[in-house]
C-alpha positions as CSV (number, residue, x, y, z in Angstrom):
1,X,17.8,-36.0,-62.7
2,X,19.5,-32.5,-61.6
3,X,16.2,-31.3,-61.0
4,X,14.4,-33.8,-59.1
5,X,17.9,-33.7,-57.1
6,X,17.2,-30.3,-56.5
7,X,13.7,-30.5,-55.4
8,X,15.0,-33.0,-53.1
9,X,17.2,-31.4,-51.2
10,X,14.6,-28.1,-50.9
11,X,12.4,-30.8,-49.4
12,X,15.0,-32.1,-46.8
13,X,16.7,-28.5,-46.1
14,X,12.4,-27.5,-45.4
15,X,11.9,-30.4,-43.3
16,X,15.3,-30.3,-41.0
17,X,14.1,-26.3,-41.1
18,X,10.8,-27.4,-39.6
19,X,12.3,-29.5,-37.3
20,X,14.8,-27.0,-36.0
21,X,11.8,-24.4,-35.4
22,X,9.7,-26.8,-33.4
23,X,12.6,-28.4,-31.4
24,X,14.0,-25.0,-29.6
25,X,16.2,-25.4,-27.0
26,X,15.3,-23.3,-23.7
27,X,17.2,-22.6,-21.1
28,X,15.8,-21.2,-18.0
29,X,17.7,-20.1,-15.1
30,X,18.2,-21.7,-11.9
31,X,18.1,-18.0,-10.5
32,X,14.9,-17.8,-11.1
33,X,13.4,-20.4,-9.2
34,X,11.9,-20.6,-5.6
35,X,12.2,-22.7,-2.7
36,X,9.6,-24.1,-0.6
37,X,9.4,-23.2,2.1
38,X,11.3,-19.9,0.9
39,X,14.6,-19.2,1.9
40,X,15.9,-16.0,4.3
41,X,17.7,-13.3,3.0
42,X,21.4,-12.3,3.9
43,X,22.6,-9.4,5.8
44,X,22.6,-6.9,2.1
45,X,18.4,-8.3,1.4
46,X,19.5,-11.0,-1.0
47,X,18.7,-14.7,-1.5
48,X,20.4,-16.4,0.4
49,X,20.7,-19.7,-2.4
50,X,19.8,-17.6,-5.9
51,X,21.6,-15.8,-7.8
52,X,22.2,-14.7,-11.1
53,X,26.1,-15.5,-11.0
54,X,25.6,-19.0,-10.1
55,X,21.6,-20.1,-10.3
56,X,21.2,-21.9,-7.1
57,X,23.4,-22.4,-4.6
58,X,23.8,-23.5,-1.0
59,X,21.1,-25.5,-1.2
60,X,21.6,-27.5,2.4
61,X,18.0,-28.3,3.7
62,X,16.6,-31.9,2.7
63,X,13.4,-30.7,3.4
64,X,13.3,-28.0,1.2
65,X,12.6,-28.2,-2.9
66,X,12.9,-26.2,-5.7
67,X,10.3,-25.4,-8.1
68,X,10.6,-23.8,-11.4
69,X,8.3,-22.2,-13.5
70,X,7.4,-21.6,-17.5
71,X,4.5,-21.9,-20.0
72,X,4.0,-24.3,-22.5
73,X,2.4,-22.7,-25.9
74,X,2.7,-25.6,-27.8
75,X,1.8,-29.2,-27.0
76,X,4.0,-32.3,-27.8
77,X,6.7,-34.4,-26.5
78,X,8.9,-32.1,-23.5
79,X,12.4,-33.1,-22.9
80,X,14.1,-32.0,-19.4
81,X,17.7,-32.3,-18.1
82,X,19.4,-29.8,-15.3
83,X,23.1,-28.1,-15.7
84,X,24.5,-29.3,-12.0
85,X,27.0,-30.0,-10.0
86,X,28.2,-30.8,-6.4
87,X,31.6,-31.2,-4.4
88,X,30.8,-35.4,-4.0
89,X,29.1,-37.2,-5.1
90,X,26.1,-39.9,-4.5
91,X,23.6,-37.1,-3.7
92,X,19.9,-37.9,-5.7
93,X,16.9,-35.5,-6.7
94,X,13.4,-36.3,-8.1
95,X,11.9,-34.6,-10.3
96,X,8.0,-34.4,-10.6
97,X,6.5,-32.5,-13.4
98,X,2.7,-33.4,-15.4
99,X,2.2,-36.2,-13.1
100,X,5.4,-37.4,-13.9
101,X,8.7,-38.5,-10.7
102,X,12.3,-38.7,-12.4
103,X,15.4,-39.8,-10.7
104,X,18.0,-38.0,-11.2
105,X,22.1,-38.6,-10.0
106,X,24.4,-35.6,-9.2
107,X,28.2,-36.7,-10.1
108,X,30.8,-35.0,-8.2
109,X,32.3,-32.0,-10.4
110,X,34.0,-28.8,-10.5
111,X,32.1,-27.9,-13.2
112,X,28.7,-27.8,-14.6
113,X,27.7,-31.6,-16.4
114,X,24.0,-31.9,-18.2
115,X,22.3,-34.4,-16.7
116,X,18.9,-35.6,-18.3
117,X,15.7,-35.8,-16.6
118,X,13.3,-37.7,-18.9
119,X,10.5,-36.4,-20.8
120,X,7.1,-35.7,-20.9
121,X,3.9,-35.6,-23.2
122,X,2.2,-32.0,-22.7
123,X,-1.3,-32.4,-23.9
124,X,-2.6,-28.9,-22.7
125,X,-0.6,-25.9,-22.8
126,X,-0.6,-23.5,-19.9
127,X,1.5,-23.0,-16.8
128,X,3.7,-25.9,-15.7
129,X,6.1,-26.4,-12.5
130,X,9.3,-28.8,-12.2
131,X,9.8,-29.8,-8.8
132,X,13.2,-31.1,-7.5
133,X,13.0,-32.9,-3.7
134,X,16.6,-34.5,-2.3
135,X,16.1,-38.1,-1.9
136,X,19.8,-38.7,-1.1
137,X,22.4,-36.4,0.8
138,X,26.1,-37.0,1.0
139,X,27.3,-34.0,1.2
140,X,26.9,-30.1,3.0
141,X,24.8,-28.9,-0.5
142,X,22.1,-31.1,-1.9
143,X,23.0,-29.9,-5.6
144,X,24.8,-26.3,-7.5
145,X,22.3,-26.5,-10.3
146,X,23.0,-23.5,-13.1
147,X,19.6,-24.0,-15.4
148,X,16.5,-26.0,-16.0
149,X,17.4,-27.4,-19.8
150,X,14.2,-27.9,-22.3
151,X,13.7,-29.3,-25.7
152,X,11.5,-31.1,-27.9
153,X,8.5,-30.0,-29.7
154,X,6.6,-28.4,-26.7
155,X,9.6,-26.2,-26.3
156,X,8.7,-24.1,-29.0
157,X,8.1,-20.5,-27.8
158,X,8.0,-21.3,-23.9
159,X,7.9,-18.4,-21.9
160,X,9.9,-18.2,-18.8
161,X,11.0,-15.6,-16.5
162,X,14.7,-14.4,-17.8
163,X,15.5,-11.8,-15.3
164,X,17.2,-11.8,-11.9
165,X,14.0,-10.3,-10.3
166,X,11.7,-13.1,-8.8
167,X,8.8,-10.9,-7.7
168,X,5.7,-11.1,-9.2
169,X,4.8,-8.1,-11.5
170,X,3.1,-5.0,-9.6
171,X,-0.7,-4.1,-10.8
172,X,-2.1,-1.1,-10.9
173,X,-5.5,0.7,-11.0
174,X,-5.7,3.9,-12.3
175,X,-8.6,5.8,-11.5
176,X,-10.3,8.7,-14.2
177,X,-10.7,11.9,-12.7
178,X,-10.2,15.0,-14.7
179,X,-7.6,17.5,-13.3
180,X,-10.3,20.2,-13.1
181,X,-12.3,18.0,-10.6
182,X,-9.8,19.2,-7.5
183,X,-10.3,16.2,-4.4
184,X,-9.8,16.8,-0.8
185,X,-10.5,13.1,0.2
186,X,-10.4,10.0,-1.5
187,X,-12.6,7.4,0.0
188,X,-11.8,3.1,-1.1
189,X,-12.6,-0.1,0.3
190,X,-10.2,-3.4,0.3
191,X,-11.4,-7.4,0.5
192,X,-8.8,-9.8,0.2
193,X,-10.0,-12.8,-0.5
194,X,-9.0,-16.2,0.9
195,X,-5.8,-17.9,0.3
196,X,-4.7,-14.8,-1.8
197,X,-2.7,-12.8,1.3
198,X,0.7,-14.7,1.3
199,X,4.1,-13.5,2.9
200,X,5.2,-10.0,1.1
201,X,1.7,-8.8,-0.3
202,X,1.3,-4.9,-0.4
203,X,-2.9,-4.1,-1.1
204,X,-3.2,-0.5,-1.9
205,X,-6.3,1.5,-1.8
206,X,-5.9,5.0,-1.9
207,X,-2.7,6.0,-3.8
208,X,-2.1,9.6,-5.1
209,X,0.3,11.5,-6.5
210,X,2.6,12.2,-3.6
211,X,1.8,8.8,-1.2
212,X,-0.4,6.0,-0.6
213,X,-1.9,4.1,1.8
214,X,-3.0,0.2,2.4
215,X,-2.3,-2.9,3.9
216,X,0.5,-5.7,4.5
217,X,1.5,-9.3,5.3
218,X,5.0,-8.2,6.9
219,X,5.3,-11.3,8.5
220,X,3.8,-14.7,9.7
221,X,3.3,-13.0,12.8
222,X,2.4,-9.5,11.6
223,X,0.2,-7.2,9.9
224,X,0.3,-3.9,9.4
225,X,-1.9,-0.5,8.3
226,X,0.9,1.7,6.5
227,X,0.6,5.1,5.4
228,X,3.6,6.9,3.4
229,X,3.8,10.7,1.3
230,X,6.6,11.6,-0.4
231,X,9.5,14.2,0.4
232,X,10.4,16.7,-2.6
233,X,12.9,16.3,-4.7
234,X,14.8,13.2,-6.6
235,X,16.6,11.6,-4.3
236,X,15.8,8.0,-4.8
237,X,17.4,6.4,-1.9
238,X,19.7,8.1,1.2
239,X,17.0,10.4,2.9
240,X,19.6,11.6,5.1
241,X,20.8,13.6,1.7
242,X,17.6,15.8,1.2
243,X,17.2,19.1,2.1
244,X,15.2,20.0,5.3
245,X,13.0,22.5,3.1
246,X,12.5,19.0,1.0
247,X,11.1,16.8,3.6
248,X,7.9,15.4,4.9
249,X,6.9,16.6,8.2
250,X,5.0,14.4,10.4
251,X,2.0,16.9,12.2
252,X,0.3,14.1,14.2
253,X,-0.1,10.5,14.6
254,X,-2.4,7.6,16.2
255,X,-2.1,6.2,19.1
256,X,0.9,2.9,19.1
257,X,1.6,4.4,15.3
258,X,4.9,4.2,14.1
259,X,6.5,7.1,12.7
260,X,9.8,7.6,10.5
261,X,11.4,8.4,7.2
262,X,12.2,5.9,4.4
263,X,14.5,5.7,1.7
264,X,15.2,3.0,-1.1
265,X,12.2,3.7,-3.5
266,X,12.0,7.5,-3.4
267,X,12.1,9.4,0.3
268,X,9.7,10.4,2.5
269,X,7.3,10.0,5.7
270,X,6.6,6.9,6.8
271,X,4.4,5.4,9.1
272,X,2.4,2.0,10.0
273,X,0.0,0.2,12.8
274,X,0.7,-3.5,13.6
275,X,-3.1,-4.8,13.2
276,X,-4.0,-8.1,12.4
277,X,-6.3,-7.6,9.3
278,X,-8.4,-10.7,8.1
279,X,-9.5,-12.2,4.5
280,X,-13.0,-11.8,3.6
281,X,-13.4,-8.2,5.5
282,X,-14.0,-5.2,4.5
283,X,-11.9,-2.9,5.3
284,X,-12.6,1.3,4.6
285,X,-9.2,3.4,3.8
286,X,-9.9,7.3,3.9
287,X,-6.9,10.0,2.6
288,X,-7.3,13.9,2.7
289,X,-5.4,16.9,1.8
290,X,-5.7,20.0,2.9
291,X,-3.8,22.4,0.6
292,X,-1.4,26.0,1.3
293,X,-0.7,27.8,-1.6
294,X,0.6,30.5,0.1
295,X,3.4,28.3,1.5
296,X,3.0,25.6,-0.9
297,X,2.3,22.8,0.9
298,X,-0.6,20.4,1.4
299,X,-1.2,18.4,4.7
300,X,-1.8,14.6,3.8
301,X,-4.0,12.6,6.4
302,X,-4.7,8.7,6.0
303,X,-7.6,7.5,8.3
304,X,-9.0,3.3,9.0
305,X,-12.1,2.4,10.0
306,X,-11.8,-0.7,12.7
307,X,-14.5,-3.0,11.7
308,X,-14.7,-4.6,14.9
309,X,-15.0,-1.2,16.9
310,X,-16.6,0.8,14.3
311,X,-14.8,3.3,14.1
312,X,-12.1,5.6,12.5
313,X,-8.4,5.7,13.3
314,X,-5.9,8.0,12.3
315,X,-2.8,6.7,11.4
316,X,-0.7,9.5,10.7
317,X,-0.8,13.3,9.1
318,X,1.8,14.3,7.0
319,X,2.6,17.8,5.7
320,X,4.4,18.0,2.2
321,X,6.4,21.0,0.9
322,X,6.8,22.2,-2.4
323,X,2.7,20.8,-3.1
324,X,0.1,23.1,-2.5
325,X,-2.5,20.9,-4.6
326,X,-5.2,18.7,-3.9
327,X,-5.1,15.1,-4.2
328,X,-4.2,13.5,-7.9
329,X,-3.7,10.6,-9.6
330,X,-5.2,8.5,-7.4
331,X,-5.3,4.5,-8.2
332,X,-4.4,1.6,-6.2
333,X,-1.9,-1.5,-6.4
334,X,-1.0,-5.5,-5.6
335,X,1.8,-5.6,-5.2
336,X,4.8,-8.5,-4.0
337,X,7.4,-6.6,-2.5
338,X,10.0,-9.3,-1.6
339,X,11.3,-11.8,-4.5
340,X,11.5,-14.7,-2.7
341,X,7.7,-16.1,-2.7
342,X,6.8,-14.3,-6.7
343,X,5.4,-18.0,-7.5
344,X,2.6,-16.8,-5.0
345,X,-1.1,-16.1,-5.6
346,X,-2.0,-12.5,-4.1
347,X,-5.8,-10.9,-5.3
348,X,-7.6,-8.0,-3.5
349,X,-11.3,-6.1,-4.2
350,X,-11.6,-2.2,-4.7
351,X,-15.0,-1.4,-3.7
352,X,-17.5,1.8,-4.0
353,X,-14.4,4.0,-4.6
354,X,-15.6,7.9,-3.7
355,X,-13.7,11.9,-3.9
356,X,-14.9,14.8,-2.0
357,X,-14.8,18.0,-4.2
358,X,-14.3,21.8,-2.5
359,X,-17.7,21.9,-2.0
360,X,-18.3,19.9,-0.1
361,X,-20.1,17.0,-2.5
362,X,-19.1,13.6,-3.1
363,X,-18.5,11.9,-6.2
364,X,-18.4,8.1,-6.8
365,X,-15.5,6.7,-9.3
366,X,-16.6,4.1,-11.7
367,X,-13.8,3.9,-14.4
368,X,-10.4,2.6,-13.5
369,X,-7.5,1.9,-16.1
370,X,-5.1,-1.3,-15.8
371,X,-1.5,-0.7,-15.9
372,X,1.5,-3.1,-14.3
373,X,5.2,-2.2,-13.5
374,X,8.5,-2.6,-15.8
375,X,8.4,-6.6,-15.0
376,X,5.2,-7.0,-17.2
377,X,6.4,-4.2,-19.3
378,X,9.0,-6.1,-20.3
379,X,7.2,-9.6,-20.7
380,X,9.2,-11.3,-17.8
381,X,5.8,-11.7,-16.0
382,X,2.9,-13.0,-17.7
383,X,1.1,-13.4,-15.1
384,X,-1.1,-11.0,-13.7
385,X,-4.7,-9.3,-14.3
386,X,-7.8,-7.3,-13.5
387,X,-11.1,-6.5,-14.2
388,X,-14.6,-5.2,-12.4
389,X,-16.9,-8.0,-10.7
390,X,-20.3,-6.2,-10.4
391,X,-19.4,-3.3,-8.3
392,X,-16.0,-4.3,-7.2
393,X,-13.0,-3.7,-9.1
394,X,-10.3,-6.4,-9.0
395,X,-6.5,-7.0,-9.6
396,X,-4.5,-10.0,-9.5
397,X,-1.4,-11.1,-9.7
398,X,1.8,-14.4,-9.2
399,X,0.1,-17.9,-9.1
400,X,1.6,-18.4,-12.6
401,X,-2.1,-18.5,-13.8
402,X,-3.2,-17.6,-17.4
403,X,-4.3,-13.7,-18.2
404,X,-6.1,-12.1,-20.9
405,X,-6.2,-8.5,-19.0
406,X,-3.8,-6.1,-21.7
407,X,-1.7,-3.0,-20.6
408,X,-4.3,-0.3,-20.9
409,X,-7.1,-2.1,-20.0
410,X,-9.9,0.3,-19.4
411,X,-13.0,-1.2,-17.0
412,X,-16.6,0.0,-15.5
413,X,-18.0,-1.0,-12.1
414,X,-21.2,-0.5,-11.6
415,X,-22.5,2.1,-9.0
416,X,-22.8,1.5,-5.3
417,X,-24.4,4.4,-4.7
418,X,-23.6,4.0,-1.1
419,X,-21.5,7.6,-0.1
420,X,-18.8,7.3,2.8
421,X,-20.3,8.2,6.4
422,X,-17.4,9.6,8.1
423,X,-17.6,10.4,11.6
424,X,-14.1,11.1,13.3
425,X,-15.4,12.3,16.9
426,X,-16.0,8.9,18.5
427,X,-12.5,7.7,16.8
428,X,-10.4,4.5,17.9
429,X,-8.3,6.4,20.1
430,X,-10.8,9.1,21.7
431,X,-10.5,7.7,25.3
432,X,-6.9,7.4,25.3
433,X,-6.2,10.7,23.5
434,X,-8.6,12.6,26.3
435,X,-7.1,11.1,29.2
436,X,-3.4,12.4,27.5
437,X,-4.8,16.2,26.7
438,X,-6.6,16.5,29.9
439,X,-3.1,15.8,31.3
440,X,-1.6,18.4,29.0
441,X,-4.3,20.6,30.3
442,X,-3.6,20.4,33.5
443,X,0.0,20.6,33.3
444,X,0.0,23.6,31.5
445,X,-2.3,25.2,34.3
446,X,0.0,23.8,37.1
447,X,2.9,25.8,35.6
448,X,1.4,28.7,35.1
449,X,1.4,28.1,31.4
450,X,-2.6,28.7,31.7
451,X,-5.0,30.4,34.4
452,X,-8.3,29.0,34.9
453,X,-11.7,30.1,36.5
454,X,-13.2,26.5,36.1
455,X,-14.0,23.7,34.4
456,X,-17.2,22.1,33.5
457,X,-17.4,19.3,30.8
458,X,-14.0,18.8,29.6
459,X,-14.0,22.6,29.3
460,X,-11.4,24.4,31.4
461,X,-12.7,28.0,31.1
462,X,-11.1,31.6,32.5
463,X,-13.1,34.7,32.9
464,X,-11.2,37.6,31.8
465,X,-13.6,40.2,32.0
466,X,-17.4,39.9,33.6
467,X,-20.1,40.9,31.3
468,X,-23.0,43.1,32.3
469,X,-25.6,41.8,29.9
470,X,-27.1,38.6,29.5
471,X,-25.5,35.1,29.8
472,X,-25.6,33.6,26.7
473,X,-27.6,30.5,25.4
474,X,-27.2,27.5,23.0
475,X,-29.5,29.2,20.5
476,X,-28.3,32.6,20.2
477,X,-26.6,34.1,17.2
478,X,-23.4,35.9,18.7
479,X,-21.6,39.1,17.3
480,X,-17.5,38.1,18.7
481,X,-14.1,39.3,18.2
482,X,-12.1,36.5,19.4
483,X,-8.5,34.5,18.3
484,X,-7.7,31.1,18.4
485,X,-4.5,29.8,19.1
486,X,-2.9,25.9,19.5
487,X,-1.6,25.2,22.9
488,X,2.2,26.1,22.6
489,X,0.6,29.9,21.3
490,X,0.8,29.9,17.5
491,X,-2.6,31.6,16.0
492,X,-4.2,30.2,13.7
493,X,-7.6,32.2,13.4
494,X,-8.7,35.8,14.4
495,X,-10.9,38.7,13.8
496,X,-9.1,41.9,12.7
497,X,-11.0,44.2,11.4
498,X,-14.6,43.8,12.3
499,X,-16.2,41.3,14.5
500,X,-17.5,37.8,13.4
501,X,-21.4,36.7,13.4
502,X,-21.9,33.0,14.6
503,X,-24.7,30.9,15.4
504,X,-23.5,29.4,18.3
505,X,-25.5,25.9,17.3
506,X,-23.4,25.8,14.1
507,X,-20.1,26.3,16.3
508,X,-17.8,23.2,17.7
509,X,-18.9,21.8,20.9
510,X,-16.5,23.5,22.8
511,X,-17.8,27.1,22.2
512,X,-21.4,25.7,22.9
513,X,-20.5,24.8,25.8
514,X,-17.7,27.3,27.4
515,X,-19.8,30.1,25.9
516,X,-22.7,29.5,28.5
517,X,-20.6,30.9,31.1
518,X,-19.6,34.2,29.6
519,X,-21.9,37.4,29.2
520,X,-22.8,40.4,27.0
521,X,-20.0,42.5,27.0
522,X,-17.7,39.7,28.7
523,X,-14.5,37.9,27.5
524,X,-13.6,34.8,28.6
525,X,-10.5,32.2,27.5
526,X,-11.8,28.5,26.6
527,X,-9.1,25.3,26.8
528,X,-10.8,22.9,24.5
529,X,-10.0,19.7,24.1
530,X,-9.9,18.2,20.8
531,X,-12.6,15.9,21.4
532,X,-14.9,18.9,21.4
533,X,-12.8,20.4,18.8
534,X,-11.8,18.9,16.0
535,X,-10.8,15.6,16.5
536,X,-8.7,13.8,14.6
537,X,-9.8,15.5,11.4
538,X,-6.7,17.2,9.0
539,X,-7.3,20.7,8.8
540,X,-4.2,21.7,7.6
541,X,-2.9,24.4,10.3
542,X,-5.0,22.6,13.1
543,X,-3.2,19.4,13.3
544,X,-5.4,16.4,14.3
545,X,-5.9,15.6,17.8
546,X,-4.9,19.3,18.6
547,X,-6.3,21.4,22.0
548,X,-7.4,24.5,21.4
549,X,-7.2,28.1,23.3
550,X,-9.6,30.6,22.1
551,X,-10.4,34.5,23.6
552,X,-13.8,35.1,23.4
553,X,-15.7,38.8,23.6
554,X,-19.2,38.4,23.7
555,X,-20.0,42.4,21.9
556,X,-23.9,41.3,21.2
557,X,-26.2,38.9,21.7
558,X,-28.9,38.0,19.4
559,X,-31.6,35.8,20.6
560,X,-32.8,33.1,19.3
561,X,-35.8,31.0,19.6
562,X,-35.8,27.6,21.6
C-alpha cells in the first residue's frame, strides 16, 4: 500500500510539475509599448508617456491606443489581465487581441490592482499585438498601466521585449574585402521599397571605418541625404571636449548643404541635404578617400546622383586626422534611430555594390556578412533579417515579423556586372557654383588680388612674358616649368628640378584652353575655374569645387599631328 502511495504522489508531484512548466506567468512591461499615433518627446529626448519607472503614464488622448507586442511559441489557451490604475474612477478600455474585443474597468487607486482581460485560444504561434482603445474618460489620464500580465498554456516561453529601449534592432551588412585590396571609392545603390520608410528610418549605403553615408525619414515633412566621418579620439559625446588636432575638418560642401559637428554617438563632421527621396527609386551613393601619410590624414568625400537631373551632387568633403588610410570596413545599415515607432516595418535594397583600387580598376562586391547591434545581441529584438534577392542584397528589420536570418549570416548576390559611370563635371550644382567663382574671380582682380590680360571661355588669362616662338596648339606635347596654386596662394603642385612633359590633350580643360594664348618661350598665369578644373572631385589637397592659378612657361613645343 506504501508503495502504490508512493507512486502516487510521484505521479501528482509530475503532473502539477507539468502544469507549472506549461502555465508560466509573463509579465511584460508597459514601458515597452507604443502608442499610435506615437507620442512627442520631452525637452531631455524621452517618451513623453513611457517609462521604465512607471510603464505608461500620462496617457490623456482618447484617440490614441496602446499596443503591445510578444511571440507566442506555444499554442493553447492565453490568459490576459493589465497591472493599472487611475486617480477616479469610471474610465473603460477595450482590448482587442486574435480577433478577440474585451472590456475592461479601471477602479480609482493609488496603487497598482490586476485587473483581468479574458482569454484567448492561440492556434498559430507567431507575433501577436494587444491593443487598448479608451471607450470611457472621466478623468485627465485614460489609465497608469504598469504591465501587460499573461498566463495559461500559450504562455510558455513567450518572448517579449524586456528592456527600456523601444527601437527596433540595427542591421548590418558587412562587406568582404581583404585589407590588402586598399579602396579609394566605394560605389552602392539603395531602393526602399513601399510602405517600409516610416518616421526614424536611417538606410545606409556606404559605411566605412571612420563615417558613413545614406538616407533619412527626419520627419513627415522632411527627408534628408546625410553624410558624417568621424573625429579622432574617444570622446563619445561633448565634441566641444576634443582636441583641435582631433577634429574633422570640413574642406568643401554642396550647394544648400548643411554643415556642423555632432556628438552623442561618437564626434565628428556632420553634414546633410533636405531632399525629398522616394520608395521604389534608385538611388546611387558614391564615397572616396584620398589619403596623406605624410600628415596622416585622409580626405573623405560623399557624392549623390539626382535621378531626376542625372547627375552627381556633392554633399560634403571631410578631411580626417590621425587616418592616412584608404577606405575599410565598408558595410551598410537599417537602422530606427528614435524609440518611439520600433513596432515599425523599415526594409531597404543594396544593389551592384563596387571599390575602386589605386589603379585605377574597379571591383564589384558580391559577399556581404549579417551582423545586428547589442538589442538583437541580447535577444530583446527578434525581429529582424537579411538576405540577397538575385542581385540585390537586403536587410530588414521592426514589423515584429518572424526571422530565420542568424548573427553571422554570410550571403552571395549575383553579379551585375554593371561598373559605376561617374562623371562629376556636369554636377547638380555646376551653374550655381560658376556663377559664385566667376564672382570670386572677379573680385580678386578688382582688388588687385589678380592682374589679368583677358578672358576667353571662362579663362581669365595674364601674359607675363611674350614668347617669340610659336603659339601653341591643342595637339602639341609641351615641355613646362610651371606651379599651381589655390586661390588664397597655397601651392599645391610644382616643377623643381627639371621641367615637366605634357600632352596638352591629356591636360584639364583649362590648360587646353588658356594655353592657346601663350608662346614658345612665353609664361603666362591661367585663373581656372573649377568647372574646367576639377570639379567637384576629392583630391585630397585640391578641395572640390576649388579655382585654380597656375604659372605656365612654355620652354618647348613639340608638335603634334591634327
Amino acid at each position: 500500500m506504501q508503495k502504490i502511495l508512493n507512486g502516487f504522489s510521484i505521479m501528482l508531484f509530475i503532473a502539477i510539475a507539468g502544469k507549472a512548466n506549461a502555465q508560466q506567468n509573463i509579465s511584460i512591461p508597459a514601458s515597452t509599448a507604443y502608442a499610435i499615433p506615437a507620442e512627442e518627446s520631452g525637452l531631455d529626448g524621452e517618451s513623453t508617456m513611457f517609462n521604465k519607472a512607471v510603464g505608461l503614464q500620462n496617457w490623456t488622448d482618447a484617440k490614441q491606443q496602446v499596443q503591445f507586442y510578444f511571440k507566442v511559441r506555444t499554442a493553447g489557451k492565453l490568459e490576459l489581465s493589465l497591472y493599472a490604475k487611475n486617480d477616479v474612477a469610471g474610465d473603460k478600455l477595450s482590448a482587442t487581441i486574435a480577433g478577440k474585443i474585451f472590456t475592461i474597468s479601471i477602479p480609482s487607486s493609488k496603487e497598482f490592482k490586476l485587473l483581468k482581460i479574458g482569454s484567448v485560444e492561440i492556434s498559430d504561434t507567431g507575433f501577436y499585438s494587444l491593443t487598448l482603445s479608451s471607450l470611457v474618460k472621466k478623468g485627465e489620464t485614460i489609465a497608469v498601466i504598469k504591465s501587460l500580465e499573461l498566463s495559461g498554456i500559450a504562455s510558455k516561453n513567450v518572448h517579449f521585449n524586456p528592456g527600456p529601449r523601444r527601437n527596433a534592432a540595427s542591421v548590418h551588412l558587412f562587406y568582404n574585402v581583404p585589407d590588402t585590396m586598399k579602396a579609394l571609392s566605394f560605389y552602392n545603390e539603395i531602393t526602399v521599397p513601399k510602405d517600409a520608410d516610416p518616421l526614424h528610418s536611417y538606410y545606409m549605403a556606404c559605411g566605412f571605418a571612420r563615417g558613413y553615408f545614406g538616407i533619412q525619414v527626419n520627419s513627415a515633412m522632411e527627408r534628408r541625404v546625410i553624410f558624417s566621418v568621424w573625429d579622432a579620439g574617444n570622446e563619445a559625446t561633448d565634441r566641444n571636449k576634443v582636441a583641435s588636432e582631433n577634429k574633422v575638418q570640413l574642406v568643401a560642401k554642396g550647394e544648400d548643404v548643411f554643415a556642423d559637428g555632432f556628438g552623442n554617438e561618437g564626434t565628428g563632421g556632420h553634414s546633410h541635404w533636405v531632399y525629398n527621396w522616394k520608395v521604389n527609386e534608385t538611388y546611387k551613393f558614391l564615397v572616396t578617400a584620398v589619403t596623406d601619410s605624410a600628415a596622416n590624414t585622409t580626405t573623405y568625400a560623399g557624392y549623390f546622383f539626382i535621378p531626376e537631373l542625372a547627375k552627381w551632387k556633392l554633399i560634403a568633403c571631410f578631411k580626417a586626422p590621425k587616418d592616412g588610410k584608404p577606405l575599410r570596413k565598408l558595410y551598410s545599415f537599417v537602422e530606427n534611430f528614435e524609440g518611439n515607432n520600433g513596432q515599425l516595418y523599415r526594409k531597404a535594397f543594396f544593389g551592384n555594390q563596387w571599390i575602386r583600387r589605386e589603379n585605377g580598376d574597379w571591383k564589384e562586391l558580391k559577399e556581404s556578412t549579417f551582423s545586428f547591434d547589442a538589442t538583437g545581441k541580447a535577444g530583446e529584438r527578434i525581429d529582424q533579417g537579411g538576405g540577397a534577392d538575385s542581385s540585390r542584397f537586403y536587410l530588414w528589420n521592426g514589423g515584429y515579423r518572424s526571422s530565420n536570418t542568424r548573427f553571422g549570416d554570410a550571403f552571395t548576390r549575383k553579379a551585375s556586372a554593371i561598373k559605376p559611370v561617374i562623371d562629376m563635371y556636369k554636377n547638380a550644382d555646376s551653374s550655381m557654383e560658376a556663377a559664385k567663382e566667376r564672382q570670386e574671380i572677379l573680385d580678386a582682380i578688382r582688388t588687385g588680388k589678380m592682374d589679368t590680360t583677358g578672358s576667353a571661355n571662362g579663362i581669365y588669362y595674364k601674359i607675363l612674358k611674350e614668347g617669340d616662338g610659336d603659339r601653341v596648339s591643342i595637339n602639341d606635347t609641351l615641355v613646362v616649368n610651371y606651379k599651381g596654386t589655390l586661390l588664397d596662394g597655397s601651392i599645391f603642385d610644382e616643377t623643381k628640378e627639371k621641367p615637366a612633359t605634357f600632352s596638352l590633350k591629356r591636360l584639364i580643360k583649362g590648360w587646353q584652353l588658356g594655353l592657346l594664348f601663350c608662346r614658345q618661350g612665353g609664361k603666362i598665369r591661367l585663373l581656372i575655374p573649377s568647372f574646367l578644373a576639377y570639379s567637384i572631385r576629392n583630391l585630397g589637397i585640391i578641395p572640390p569645387n576649388s579655382i585654380l592659378v597656375f604659372d605656365v612657361e612654355v620652354l618647348e613645343i613639340k608638335p603634334g599631328k591634327p
